[in-house]
N, C-alpha and C positions, 0 to 999 in steps of 0.2 A: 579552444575548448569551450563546450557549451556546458554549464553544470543548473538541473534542477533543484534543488532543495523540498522534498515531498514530505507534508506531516497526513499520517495513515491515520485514519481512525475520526476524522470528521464525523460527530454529529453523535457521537458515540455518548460524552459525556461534556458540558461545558468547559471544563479544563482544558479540554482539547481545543475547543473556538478558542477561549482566550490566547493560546500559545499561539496558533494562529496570526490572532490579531496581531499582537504583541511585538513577532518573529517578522509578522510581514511590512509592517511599520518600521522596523531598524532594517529592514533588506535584505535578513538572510533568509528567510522561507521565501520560497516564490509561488509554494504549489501546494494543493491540499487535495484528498479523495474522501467525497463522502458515501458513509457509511448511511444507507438509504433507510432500513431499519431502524436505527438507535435512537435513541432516547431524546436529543438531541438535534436533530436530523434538520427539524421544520428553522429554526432558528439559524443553525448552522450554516443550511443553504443562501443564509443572505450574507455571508461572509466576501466582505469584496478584496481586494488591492494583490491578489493571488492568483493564477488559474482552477479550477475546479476541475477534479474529475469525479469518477465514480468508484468505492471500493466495492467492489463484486464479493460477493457474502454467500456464502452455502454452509456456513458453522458456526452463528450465533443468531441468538435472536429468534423472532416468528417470520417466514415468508414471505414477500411479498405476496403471492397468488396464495390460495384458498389450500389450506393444508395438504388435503385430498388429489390437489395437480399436482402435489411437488413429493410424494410416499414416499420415493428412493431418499431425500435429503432430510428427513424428517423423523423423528422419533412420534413415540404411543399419545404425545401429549401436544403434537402438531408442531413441535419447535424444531431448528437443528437442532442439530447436535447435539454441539457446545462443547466437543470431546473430539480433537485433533485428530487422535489416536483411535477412536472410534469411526471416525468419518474416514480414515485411511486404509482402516480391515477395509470398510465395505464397499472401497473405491478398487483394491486393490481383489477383491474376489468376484468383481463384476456386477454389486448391487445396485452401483449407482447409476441412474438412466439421463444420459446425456441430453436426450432431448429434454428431460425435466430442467436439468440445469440452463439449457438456453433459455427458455423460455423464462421460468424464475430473474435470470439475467437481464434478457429485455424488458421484463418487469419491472427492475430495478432501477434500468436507464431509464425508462417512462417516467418513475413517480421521481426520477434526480430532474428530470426536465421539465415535471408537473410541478414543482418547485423553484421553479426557475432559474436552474444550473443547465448552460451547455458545455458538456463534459470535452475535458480537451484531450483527456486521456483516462486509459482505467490499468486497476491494477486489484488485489485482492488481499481479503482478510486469508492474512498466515499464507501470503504466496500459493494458494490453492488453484490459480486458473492457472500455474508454472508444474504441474503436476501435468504428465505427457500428452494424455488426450485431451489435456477439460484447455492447451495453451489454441488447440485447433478451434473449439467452441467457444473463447475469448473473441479470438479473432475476427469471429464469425458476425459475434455482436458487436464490433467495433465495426465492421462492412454495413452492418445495418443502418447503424447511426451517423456514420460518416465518423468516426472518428478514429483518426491515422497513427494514435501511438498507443503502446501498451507497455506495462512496465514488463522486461525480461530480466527477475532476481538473477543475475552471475555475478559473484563477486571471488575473485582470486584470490586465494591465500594459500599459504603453503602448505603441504603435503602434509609436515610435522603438525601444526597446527589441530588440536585433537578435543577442545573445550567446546563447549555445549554453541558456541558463534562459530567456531571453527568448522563443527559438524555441520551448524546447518546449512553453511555457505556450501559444503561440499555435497549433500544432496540435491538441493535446489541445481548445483554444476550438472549432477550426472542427471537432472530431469532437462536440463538445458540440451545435452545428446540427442534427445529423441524429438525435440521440436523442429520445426520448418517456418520461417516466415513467411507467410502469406503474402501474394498480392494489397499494395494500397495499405499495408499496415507496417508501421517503422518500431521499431526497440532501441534505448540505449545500447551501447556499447557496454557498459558495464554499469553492475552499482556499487555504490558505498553505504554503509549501514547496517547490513545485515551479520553481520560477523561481531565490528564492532560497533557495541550500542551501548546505552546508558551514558557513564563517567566515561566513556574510551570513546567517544564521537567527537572527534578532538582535531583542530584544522590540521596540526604536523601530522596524525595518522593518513588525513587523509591526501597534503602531500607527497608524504613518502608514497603512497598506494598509488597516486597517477603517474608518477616519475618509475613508477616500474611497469605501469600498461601507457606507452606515449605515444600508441595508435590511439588510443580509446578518445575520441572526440566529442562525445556525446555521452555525459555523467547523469546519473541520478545518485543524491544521495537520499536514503529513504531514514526516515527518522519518527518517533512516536513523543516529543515533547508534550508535558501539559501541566498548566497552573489551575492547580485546585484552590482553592478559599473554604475558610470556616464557613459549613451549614450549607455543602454543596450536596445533592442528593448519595447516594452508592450507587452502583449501577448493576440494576436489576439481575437476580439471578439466574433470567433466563439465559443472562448472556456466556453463560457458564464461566470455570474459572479462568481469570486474565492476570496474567505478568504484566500487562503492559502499565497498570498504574503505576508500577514499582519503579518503572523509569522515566514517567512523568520529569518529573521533577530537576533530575540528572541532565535528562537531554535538552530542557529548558535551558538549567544554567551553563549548559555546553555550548549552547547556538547564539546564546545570548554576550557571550566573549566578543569582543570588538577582531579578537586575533583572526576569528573567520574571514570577518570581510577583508583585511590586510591580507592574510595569506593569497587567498584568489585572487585577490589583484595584483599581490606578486608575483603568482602565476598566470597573468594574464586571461583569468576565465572570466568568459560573461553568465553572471545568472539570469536564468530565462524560466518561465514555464514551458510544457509540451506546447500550448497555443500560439507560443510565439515562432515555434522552430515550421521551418518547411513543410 
């Protein structure tokens, strides 16, 4: 069993580098996606001892290209969104223009490689290129760039399972129905983190969770760790509102347990980045 260890939201806010650093120095992250946008972003990119990829964004922040190209993703004030639920009416009644989002996209991988990141994989802010049509326009700009993985959100849990990780494991499942892998582009077999996050990112959850998929060869577990410090800035509100600080902290002191790396190597898994796999 091959298992990633992916921290989202690179570049976003420094909290996020430090955990990074931190996580990837004792050996349990091995992976990070930056967030091209953020605040961030310029620093971030010089983050080493991890693979780097790219978090693909269409709902926070300013664009990469000029307001005006990108209209479908964008509000009166040139921003996304910043509004999940927003950006999902207007995905969902046909406003949003796919070609704008590729392009935006390649946009995005430019200024992560104008930075000096070569992406080894991409993957998105809130699971959005896992959303049916935008997983075929992922793909698309992964063929562009050369680069052969992407994360596919499915993470299994039970039926009864009906809490707010529950759910959203189970929609990201039924947007997984309608995708196709593409040529030259590979997906985990499943992830772990999406369901349970914060205090519950816990090495026995994620035991017991491989020992019930023991085809699954190829793990990601996706995760938002971050160390914040006294007199670190806020993060701007264009990025509109975020839960993810609220588990900073949590999934730090979660990754940071020595019991992670025991467990996997009880289970005989090697941690790898996407760069390192086939």
């Amino acid at each position: 069993m091959r298992v990633i260890v992916n921290v989202d939201d690179l570049g976003l806010h420094p909290a996020v580098r430090r955990a990074v650093e931190d996580l990837g120095r004792i050996g349990i992250v091995t992976s990070s996606t930056l967030l091209v946008n953020g605040p961030d972003a310029e620093q971030a990119a010089k983050t080493t001892g991890v693979g780097l990829g790219v978090h693909l964004n269409i709902l926070r922040g300013r664009p990469t290209l000029p307001p005006d190209e990108v209209g479908s993703l964008v509000g009166p004030d040139g921003l996304f969104l910043g509004d999940y639920t927003a950006l999902f009416k207007r995905y969902l009644t046909g406003r949003i223009d796919h070609g704008q989002v590729e392009r935006e996209w390649n946009a995005q991988v430019e200024r992560a490689r104008e930075m000096g990141v070569s992406p080894t994989h991409f993957d998105s802010e809130k699971h959005i290129h896992a959303w049916p049509t935008l997983m075929a326009v992922a793909a698309r700009v992964a063929g562009k760039f050369g680069v052969g993985w992407l994360r596919r959100p499915v993470e299994c849990q039970k039926l009864a399972r009906v809490d707010a990780g529950g759910l959203r494991a189970k929609f990201l499942g039924v947007c997984s129905l309608f995708q196709k892998r593409p040529a030259r582009v590979r997906w985990p077999d499943l992830a772990f983190g999406i369901a349970d996050q914060g205090r519950f990112l816990l090495p026995e959850r994620f035991r017991a969770y491989a020992a019930h998929n023991p085809k699954a060869r190829v793990l990601e577990i996706v995760c938002h760790p971050g160390k914040p410090l006294p007199g670190d800035p806020d993060i701007p509100a264009e990025y509109g509102k975020l839960r993810v600080a609220a588990q900073w902290e949590a999934e730090y002191k979660a990754l940071s347990d020595p019991e992670w790396l025991r467990v996997l190597g009880e289970m005989g898994a090697k941690l790898v980045h996407y760069g390192q796999m086939p």
